[in-house]
C-alpha angles and dihedrals in degrees: 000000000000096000090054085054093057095039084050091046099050088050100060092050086063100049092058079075101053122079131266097318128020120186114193093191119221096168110140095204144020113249123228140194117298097192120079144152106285122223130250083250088048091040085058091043089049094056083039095060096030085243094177103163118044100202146327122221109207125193098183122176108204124204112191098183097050089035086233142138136188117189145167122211123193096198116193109213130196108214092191120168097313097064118136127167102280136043130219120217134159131223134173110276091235084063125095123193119217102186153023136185154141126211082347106298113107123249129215118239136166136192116252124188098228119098117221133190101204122063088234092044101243094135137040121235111253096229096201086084105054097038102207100012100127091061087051112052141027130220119233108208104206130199116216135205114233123300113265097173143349092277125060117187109217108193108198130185123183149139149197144131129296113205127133103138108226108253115223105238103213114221141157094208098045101233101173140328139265122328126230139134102216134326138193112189153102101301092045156290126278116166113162132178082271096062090063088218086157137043101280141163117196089241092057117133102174132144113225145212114198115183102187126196122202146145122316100267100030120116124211126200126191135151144299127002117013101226092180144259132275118197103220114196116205112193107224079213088215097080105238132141108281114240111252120174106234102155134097118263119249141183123243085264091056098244121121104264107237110269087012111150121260123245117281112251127220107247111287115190094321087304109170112239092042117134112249111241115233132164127307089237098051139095120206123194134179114240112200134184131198128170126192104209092187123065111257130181088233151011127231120195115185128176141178137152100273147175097233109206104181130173131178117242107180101335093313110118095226099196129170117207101197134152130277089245094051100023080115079081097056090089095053090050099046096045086046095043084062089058100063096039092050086048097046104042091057094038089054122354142323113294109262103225149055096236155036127199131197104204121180107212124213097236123037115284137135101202126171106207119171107287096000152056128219107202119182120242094266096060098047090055096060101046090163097066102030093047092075135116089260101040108033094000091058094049098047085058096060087073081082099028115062093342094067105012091035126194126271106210101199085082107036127276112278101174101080082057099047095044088043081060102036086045126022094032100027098061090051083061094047102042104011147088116264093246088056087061096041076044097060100040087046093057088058097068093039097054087047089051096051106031104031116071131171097274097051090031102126132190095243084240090077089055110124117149139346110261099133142019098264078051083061105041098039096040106038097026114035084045097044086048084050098060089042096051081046079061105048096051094047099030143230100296093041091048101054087041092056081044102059086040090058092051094044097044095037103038116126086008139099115254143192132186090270091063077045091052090040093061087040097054084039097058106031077045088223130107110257103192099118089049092047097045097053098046109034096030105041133055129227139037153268124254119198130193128175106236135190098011114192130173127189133189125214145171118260118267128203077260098075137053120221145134091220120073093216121063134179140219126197126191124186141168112236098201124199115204127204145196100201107028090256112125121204116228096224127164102215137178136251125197113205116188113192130182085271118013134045117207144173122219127180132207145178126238128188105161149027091297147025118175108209123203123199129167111202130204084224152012113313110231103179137353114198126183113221090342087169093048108242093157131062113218139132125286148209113262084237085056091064115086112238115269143128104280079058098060087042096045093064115098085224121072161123137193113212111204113186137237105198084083130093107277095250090063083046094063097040093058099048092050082066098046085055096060088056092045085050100036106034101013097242121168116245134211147169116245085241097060096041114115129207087237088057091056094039089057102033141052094251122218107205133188136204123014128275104291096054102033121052093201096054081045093067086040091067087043087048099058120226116273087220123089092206094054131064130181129218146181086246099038137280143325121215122198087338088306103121114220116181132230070247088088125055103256139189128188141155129198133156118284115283089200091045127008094210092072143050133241119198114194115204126191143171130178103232132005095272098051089053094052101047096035083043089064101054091048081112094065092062094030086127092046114103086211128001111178115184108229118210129249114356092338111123117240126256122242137160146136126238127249119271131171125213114229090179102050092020130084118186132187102151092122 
């Protein structure tokens, strides 16, 4: 890093002796056109993915502190069979466009109010889809000469400003980060596929060159290949000093906006990150150049003035664009990134492209684009944890899931479910205990159970995009479980198998379930309909319970051998309940523990009712149906361990924040008890105005220990309903392991007032720690108690025993 500053720095000494504009060229490779005369066999691929436009070749000049672009596009264009005389494309409506043309004649356009899918308009947008999009963009109707061949070049230039400020979205589940649709400024650049900064149709299948131009100091990154960077100098000509942004951004109110760069310093010793001097008449600007060999629905551009670490892995330029303040994580990121590429391209296919970026975002985010990924500040300062398979490992997978087979939205988007499964599952296969995997399918079913009801129930076909926790359950979940349950039926060999099919049959195209289905019934070599119809097509699913249950002891007979004169048989109904009438074929398992065996069985069941018969060498001690969670099915409220999501999930229920604290931990509190109130409309009290009537007939949510808060007081005189669990003046005690109200604590039993119900108790020890801990309850919304231990201690997590009456058959006494 600090041998690319001098060079940079000596360069620029010697262009302030060359004329009006001097390019040093730093470009690794020549480009070339990316437009070129299909085949026959492109030409089919490109029909079959409705590949309308071929490229685009963008030459884009960005202005941060103006919030401005000006850009050129040179758009190829296949004309194909359904060509007519006009074309339909869609720009953002802060966008002009200056000029039009075609082998350079002008051609007339006009704006025209109504929105196409389809490039020759043959089709209206569906706007659920794209929530908002008719108040974003704007669609050019353009009229075109007569065809001369299969491939029209459209040149466009245009310009306009880019600033819609991301809006926190508040949430105390953490559903997804800040909204925007696109922004140029100070703190940095986002323009995504949604912000419509280029000429685009939703049907669009181009590849696409960007060659972006910005302030000296400001680093782009697009898709694709990294072809290099030129630092061009323009002489103002007049002599005066060259603008050069040195402040700090703002927002409009004055006050730092959250992850914003810190000023850029003058040299200091060598020191890397420092800002390379150059004249005061000159003006240097960054010219970057991506290109996306592989067709992709959309192009992101992102920028920010960054400290850049890179390093090659197998050919693959792994860089991280973070910035100067937490460029000490670049190292984590970029070693970790190797991991998961080197997993994955073995696992499924060789990895696509010729780079991976790293990019910290301004506002929080967590985006997978082709060949990158943009994180938000808060993930890049904690590596440890977001480097994980679920957080930078999920997002690097989606350079095969959704950013090489990419989805085709007609039939529901499959990807988030498959990379939730590859990633965040898989790895607890890979590098974790047994219980942490029974764990995570477990908390599926739960989370169905406790979040999905009839009303905002969904067929998974209909999935599109995470907006709101069914989203996420029903979309990442019950999609993950799916695949797993598709496993699980073929097995491990058949399924990778299916999986690399898929890749190789789908890549750089667009794909739906039926191409997933296709590899499947390819591979297993068995038709899959019935599997892929009651899972993907219906909503809903299945509950299972263990019924008449009825064990029997003999004597041995000649028939059986056995070293043991009794023997037992055991007959019970396995019952499957239904709300519409419709039964799932599903092959479970049954776990059967004897005095002096323990086996596993496996049927199948395809209607109401299935009587199993077992004889047994010895006396059954318990008989439990799917007790790893293999299935994913709905359960009883009972089955589900005590936590958090389970005293919010209750249609009943209250939060008590308390008011014997400072008034700083008042109000922190409080401010917690509000985001229930707006996000899950739960009623909330003080300690002093809750009645004994309120916590007898409610799951109760309650903040801050016994000496600040009434209501946890008569929690500690009440006694805990769970042996496990103790209260105390002083804190809890877990297990017979004493933990103080000293350390930040979450835990959830049954109701001590009423056993119907759940009470979660959440403390912190001052008002900071309230607030930020208070934001990260989400992430051990499944733990029965999570304390935060101090200094280099690990934290302390676990769930509290349940039994299952429904799945669960005991005769151990």
């Amino acid at each position: 890093m600090k041998i690319f500053r001098y060079c940079l720095f000596f360069a620029v000494l010697l262009m302030a002796f060359s004329g009006a504009v001097t390019v040093l060229s730093q470009n690794k490779k020549a480009p070339e056109n990316i437009v070129k005369e299909p085949s026959p066999e492109e030409l089919a691929k490109m029909e079959d993915n409705k590949r309308i436009i071929l490229s685009h070749d963008l030459k884009i000049n960005l202005d941060p502190a103006t919030h401005k672009l000006t850009a050129e596009d040179t758009v190829a264009v296949y004309t194909g069979p359904r060509f007519t005389d006009s074309v339909h494309l869609m720009i953002n409506k802060n966008l002009n466009i200056d000029s039009l043309t075609m082998d350079g004649a002008e051609l007339k356009f006009r704006e025209c109010n109504t929105l196409h899918s389809d490039i020759y308009g043959q089709t209206e947008i569906p706007l659920v889809y794209r929530t908002g999009l008719m108040l974003k963009v704007k669609c050019l109707k353009i009229n075109m000469p007569a065809r001369t061949n299969d491939i029209i070049t459209l040149k466009f230039a245009y310009s306009g400003e880019i600033y819609d400020m991301p809006q926190r979205v508040e949430t105390f589940r953490h559903i997804r980060g800040d909204e925007t649709s696109g922004i140029i400024c100070e703190d940095g650049i986002y323009l995504s596929g949604a912000t419509y900064w280029y000429p685009n149709t939703e049907n669009a299948f181009p590849k696409f060159r960007v060659e972006s131009t910005a302030p000296e100091g400001w680093e782009i990154i697009g898709q694709g290949s990294y072809l290099g960077k030129t630092i061009l100098n323009e002489t103002n000509g007049a002599g005066e000093e060259s603008e050069t942004a040195e402040e700090s951004p703002e927002n409009p109110d004055g006050q730092p906006h959250e992850g914003a760069f810190k000023p850029i310093e003058e040299p200091k010793d060598g020191q890397a990150g420092e800002k390379p001097m150059h004249p005061a008449n000159s003006r240097i600007k960054w010219v970057t150049t991506w290109e996306s060999p592989h067709p992709s629905d959309e192009l992101a551009l992102v920028g920010g003035r960054y400290v850049v670490q890179e390093e090659d892995f197998n050919g693959i330029r792994i860089a991280a664009y973070l910035f100067p303040e937490d460029q000490a994580n670049s190292d984590t990121f970029v070693q970790t990134s190797k991991k998961y590429l080197d997993l994955y391209s073995k696992l499924i296919s060789p990895y696509a492209y010729k780079s991976f970026s790293i990019v910290e975002n301004f506002f929080s985010s967590g985006y997978g684009m082709p060949s990158y990924t943009l994180l938000g500040t808060h993930n890049i300062k904690m590596p440890q944890r977001y480097t994980g398979p679920g957080g930078l490992g999920h997002e690097i997978l989606h350079c095969w899931w959704g950013n090489y087979v990419f989805v085709d939205y007609s039939g529901g988007n499959w990807c988030e479910g498959l990379t939730t499964y590859m990633s965040n599952y898989y790895f607890k296969e890979l590098e974790e205990p047994l219980q942490e995997q029974i764990n995570y399918r477990a908390d599926i079913s739960a989370e169905y159970t406790m979040s999905v009801t009839r009303e905002t129930d969904y067929e998974v076909t209909s999935f599109m995009g995470k907006t709101t926790e069914q989203d996420n359950v029903l979309g990442y979940g019950k999609i993950a479980m799916i695949f797993h349950m598709l496993r699980k039926l073929v097995g491990d060999d058949a399924f990778f198998s299916a999986i690399r099919d898929f890749a190789a049959t789908c890549g750089g195209k667009r794909a739906n379930w039926g191409h997933i289905q296709a590899s499947f019934e390819k591979v297993a070599n068995e038709n899959l309909d019935w599997f892929f119809d009651q899972w993907l097509r219906r909503k809903g699913a299945p509950r299972f319970f263990i019924e008449d249950v009825r064990v029997a002891e003999y004597e041995n007979d000649p028939n059986y051998i056995s070293k043991v004169n009794k023997l037992y048989t055991v007959d019970l109904h396995l019952r499957q309940k239904s709300e519409d009438a419709f039964y799932y074929k599903v092959m479970l398992p049954i776990y059967i523990e004897t005095e002096t065996d323990q086996t596993y069985d496996y049927v199948f069941i395809t209607g109401d009712k299935k009587l199993l018969k077992y004889k047994m060498p010895s006396k059954p001690l318990r008989i439990i149906i799917d007790p790893e969670f293999h299935i994913f099915k709905k359960l009883e409220i009972y089955e589900i361990s005590p936590c958090y999501d389970l005293t919010l999930a209750d249609q009943k229920k209250i939060s008590v924040y308390p008011t014997k604290g400072t008034e700083e931990e008042n109000a922190a509190y409080k401010k917690l008890a509000e985001f229930l109130q707006s996000e899950r409309g739960i009623e909330m009290i003080s300690d002093e105005e809750a009645t004994e009537e309120q916590l007898l007939n409610n799951s109760v949510f309650v903040f801050g220990g016994p000496q600040i808060n009434a209501v946890t007081a008569k929690v500690v005189e009440k006694g805990s309903t769970h042996k496990e669990l103790a209260f105390t003046e002083k804190g809890i005690s877990v297990s017979g392991t004493e933990y103080t109200y000293e350390l930040p604590l979450l835990v959830t039993e049954k109701n001590p007032f009423n056993q119907l119900k759940n009470l979660t108790i959440f403390s912190a020890p001052d008002a900071g720690m309230i607030a930020n801990i208070g934001r990260v309850l989400a992430y051990h919304k499944r733990e029965s108690y999570y304390i935060w231990a101090q200094g280099s201690s690990p934290n302390i997590r676990g769930r509290f025993t349940v039994h299952s009456a429904a799945l669960e058959f005991n005769n151990e006494d």
